[in-house]
C-alpha positions as CSV (number, residue, x, y, z in Angstrom):
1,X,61.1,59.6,45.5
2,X,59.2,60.7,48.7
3,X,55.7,61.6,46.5
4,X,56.3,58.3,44.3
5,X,56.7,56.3,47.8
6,X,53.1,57.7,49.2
7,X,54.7,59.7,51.2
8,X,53.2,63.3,50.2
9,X,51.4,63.8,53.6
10,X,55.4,65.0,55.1
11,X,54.9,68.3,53.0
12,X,51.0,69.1,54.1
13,X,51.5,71.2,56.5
14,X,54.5,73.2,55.1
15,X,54.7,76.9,55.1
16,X,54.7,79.0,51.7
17,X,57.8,78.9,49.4
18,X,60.3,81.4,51.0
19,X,59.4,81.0,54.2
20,X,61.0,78.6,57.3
21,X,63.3,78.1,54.2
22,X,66.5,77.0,57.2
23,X,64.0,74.4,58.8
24,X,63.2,73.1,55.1
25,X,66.8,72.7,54.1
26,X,67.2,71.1,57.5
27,X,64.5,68.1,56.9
28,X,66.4,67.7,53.3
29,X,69.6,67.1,55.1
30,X,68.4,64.4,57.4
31,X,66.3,62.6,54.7
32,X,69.7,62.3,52.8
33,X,71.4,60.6,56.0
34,X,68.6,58.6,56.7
35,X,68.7,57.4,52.6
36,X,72.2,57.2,53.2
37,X,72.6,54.8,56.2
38,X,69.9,52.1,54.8
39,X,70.8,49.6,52.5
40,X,68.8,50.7,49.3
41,X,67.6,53.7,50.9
42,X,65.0,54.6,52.2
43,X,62.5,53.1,49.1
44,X,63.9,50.1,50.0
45,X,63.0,50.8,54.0
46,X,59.3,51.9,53.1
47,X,58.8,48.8,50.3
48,X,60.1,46.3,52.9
49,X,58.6,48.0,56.3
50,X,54.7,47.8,54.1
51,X,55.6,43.9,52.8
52,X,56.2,43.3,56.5
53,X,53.4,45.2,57.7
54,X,51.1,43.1,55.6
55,X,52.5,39.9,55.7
56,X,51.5,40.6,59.5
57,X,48.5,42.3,59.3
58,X,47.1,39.0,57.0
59,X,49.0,36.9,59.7
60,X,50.9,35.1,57.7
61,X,53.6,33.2,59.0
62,X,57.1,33.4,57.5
63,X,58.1,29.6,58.6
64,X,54.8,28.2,57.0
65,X,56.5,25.1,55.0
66,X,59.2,24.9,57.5
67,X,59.6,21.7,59.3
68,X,61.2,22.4,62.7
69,X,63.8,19.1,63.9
70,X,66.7,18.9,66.6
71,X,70.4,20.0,65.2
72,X,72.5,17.0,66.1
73,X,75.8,18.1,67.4
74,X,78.3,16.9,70.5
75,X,76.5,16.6,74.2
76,X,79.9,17.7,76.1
77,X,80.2,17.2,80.3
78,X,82.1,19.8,81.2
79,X,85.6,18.8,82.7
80,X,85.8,15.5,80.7
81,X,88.0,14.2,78.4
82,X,85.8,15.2,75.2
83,X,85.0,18.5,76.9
84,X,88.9,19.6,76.9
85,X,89.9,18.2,73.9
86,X,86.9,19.9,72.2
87,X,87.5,23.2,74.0
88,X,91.7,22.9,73.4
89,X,90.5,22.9,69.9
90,X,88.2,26.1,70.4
91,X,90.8,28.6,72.1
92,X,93.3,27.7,69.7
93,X,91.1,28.7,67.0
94,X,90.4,31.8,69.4
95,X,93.1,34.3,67.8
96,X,91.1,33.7,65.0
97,X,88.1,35.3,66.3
98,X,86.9,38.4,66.8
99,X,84.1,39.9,69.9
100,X,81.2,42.2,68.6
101,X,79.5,43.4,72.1
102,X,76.1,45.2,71.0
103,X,75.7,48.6,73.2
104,X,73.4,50.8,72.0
105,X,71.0,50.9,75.0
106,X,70.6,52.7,78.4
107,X,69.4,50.7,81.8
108,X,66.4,52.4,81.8
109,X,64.6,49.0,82.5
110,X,67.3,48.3,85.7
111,X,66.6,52.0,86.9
112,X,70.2,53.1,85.9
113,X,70.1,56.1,83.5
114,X,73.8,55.6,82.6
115,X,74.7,53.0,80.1
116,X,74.4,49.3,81.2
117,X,78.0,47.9,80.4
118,X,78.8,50.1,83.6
119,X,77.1,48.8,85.7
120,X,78.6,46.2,88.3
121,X,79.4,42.9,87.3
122,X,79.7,41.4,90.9
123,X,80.1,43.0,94.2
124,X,83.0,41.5,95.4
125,X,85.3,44.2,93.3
126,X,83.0,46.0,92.1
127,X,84.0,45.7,88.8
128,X,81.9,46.8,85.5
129,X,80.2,44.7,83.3
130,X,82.4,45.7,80.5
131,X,85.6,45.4,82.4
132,X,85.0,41.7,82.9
133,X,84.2,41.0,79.7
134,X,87.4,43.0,78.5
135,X,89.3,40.9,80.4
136,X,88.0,37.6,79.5
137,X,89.0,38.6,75.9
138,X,92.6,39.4,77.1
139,X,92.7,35.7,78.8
140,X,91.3,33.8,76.0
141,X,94.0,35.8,73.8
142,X,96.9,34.7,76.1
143,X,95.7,31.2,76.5
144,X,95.0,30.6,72.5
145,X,99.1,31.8,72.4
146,X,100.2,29.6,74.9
147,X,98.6,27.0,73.4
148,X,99.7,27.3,69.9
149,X,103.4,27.7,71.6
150,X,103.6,31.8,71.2
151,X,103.9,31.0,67.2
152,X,100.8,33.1,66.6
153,X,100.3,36.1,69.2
154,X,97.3,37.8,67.2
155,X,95.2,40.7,69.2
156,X,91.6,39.5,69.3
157,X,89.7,42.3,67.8
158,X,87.0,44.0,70.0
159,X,84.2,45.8,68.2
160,X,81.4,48.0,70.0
161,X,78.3,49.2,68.8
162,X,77.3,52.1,69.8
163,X,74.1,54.2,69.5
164,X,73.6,57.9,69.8
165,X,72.8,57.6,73.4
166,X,75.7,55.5,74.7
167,X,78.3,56.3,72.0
168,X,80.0,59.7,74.3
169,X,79.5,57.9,77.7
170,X,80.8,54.2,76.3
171,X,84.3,56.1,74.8
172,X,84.7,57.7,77.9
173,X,84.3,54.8,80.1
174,X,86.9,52.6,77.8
175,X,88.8,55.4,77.9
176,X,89.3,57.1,81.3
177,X,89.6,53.0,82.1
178,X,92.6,52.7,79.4
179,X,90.9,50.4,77.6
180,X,90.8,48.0,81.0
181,X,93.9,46.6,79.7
182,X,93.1,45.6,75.5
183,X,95.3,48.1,73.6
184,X,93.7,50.9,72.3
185,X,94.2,49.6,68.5
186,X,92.1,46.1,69.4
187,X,88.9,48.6,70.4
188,X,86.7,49.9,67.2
189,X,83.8,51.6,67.9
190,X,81.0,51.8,65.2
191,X,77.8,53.8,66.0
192,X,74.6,52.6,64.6
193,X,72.3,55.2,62.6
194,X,69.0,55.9,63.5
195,X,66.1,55.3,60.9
196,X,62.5,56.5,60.4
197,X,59.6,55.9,62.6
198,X,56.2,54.3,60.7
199,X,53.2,56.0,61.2
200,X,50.8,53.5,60.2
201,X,50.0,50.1,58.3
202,X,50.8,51.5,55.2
203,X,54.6,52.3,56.6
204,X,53.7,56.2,56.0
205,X,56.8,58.4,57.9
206,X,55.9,59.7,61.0
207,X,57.0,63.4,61.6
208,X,57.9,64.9,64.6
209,X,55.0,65.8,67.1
210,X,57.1,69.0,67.7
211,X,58.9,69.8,64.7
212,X,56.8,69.3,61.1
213,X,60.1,69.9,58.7
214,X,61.7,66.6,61.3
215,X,61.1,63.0,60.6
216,X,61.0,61.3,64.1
217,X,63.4,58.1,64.2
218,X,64.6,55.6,66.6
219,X,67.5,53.3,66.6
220,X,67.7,50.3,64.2
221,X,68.1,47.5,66.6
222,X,70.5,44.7,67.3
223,X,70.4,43.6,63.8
224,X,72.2,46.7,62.7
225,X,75.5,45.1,63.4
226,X,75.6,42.6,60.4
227,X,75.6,45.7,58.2
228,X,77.8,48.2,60.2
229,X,80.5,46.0,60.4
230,X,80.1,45.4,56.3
231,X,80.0,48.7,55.7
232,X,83.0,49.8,58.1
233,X,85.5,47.6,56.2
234,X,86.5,45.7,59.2
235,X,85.5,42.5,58.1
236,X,87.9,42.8,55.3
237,X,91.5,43.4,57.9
């Protein structure tokens, strides 16, 4: 698949049959996740990385015949009587809902090193991003109950993505934080996969400057969500 795909320059520089042979399995083994973890695999990543890749090289524009216009929609002034009827409406349909928080990057960009979820929210309490959005969660939950009378006292589902960088750190903040008050079972974790890095305009791999029998890879992005939480079974409970 690899040769038919143009992608014969990742064996060049390999070493002689019987030699490195560990290293060689090795590259096999992360090929197969990486085919594994993208829809179609990875002839589908390649074919649709090198349509992209010339759609924007030609710069063509994906919303060429697209006529742009203004969504109409209710203008709502918040504490009037349209506004609380409309939002009565909304956190009864809460326990209906479910949160998706997308956490697979570090603070690098705030100069924090940890993840960013952690860091403070306010400075009043001190209290972590993620804590206050926990409990926000917990308070729409209790209000959609009292609102529908306690007849329906659903646990709003919370899902995290994770990444491999803040996958470790995130479970042990939840956790040494017990859960800041959700119940572990409302809390799913789901860590995105990484997938290959291009090399060039004709969506080549790119190996690893260190390590020739490695693809180098980066994480997916935000979009990765839609799939992992297909792919989990989640969106089926």
């Amino acid at each position: 698949m690899l040769l038919e795909m143009g992608q014969s320059h990742l064996f060049q520089h390999w070493a002689e049959p019987g030699v490195d042979d560990d290293q060689k399995k090795a590259f096999f083994i992360q090929l197969s996740k990486l085919n594994s973890s993208y829809p179609g695999g990875l002839a589908s990543y390649i074919k649709t990385a090198r349509e992209l890749l010339a759609d924007s090289k030609a710069g063509k524009n994906p919303y060429d015949g697209f006529t742009p216009s203004v969504p109409t929609g209710e203008v709502l002034s918040f504490g009037d009587n349209n506004f609380i009827k409309f939002e009565d409406v909304g956190v009864k349909e809460a326990k209906n809902a479910a949160f998706v928080l997308v956490a697979g990057g570090l603070g690098e960009r705030l100069g924090y090193n940890g993840i960013k979820v952690a860091l403070p929210a306010e400075t009043t309490t001190g209290a972590c991003f993620l804590q206050l959005y926990i409990e926000s969660i917990l308070a729409l939950q209790e209000a959609s109950s009292r609102l529908t009378q306690g007849t329906c006292q659903k646990e709003i589902p919370f899902v995290i993505m994770t990444s491999d960088d803040t996958h470790t750190p995130m479970v042990d903040l939840v956790e040494s934080n017990s859960y800041f008050g959700m119940k572990p079972s409302q809390v799913k974790f789901l860590k995105q996969e990484k997938v290959a890095c291009l090399d060039d305009n004709d969506a080549r791999l790119a190996l690893d400057p260190h390590n020739k029998y490695r693809i180098q890879t980066k994480p997916h992005g935000h979009g990765d969500v839609h799939s992992l939480l297909y792919s989990s079974g989640l969106l089926n409970v």
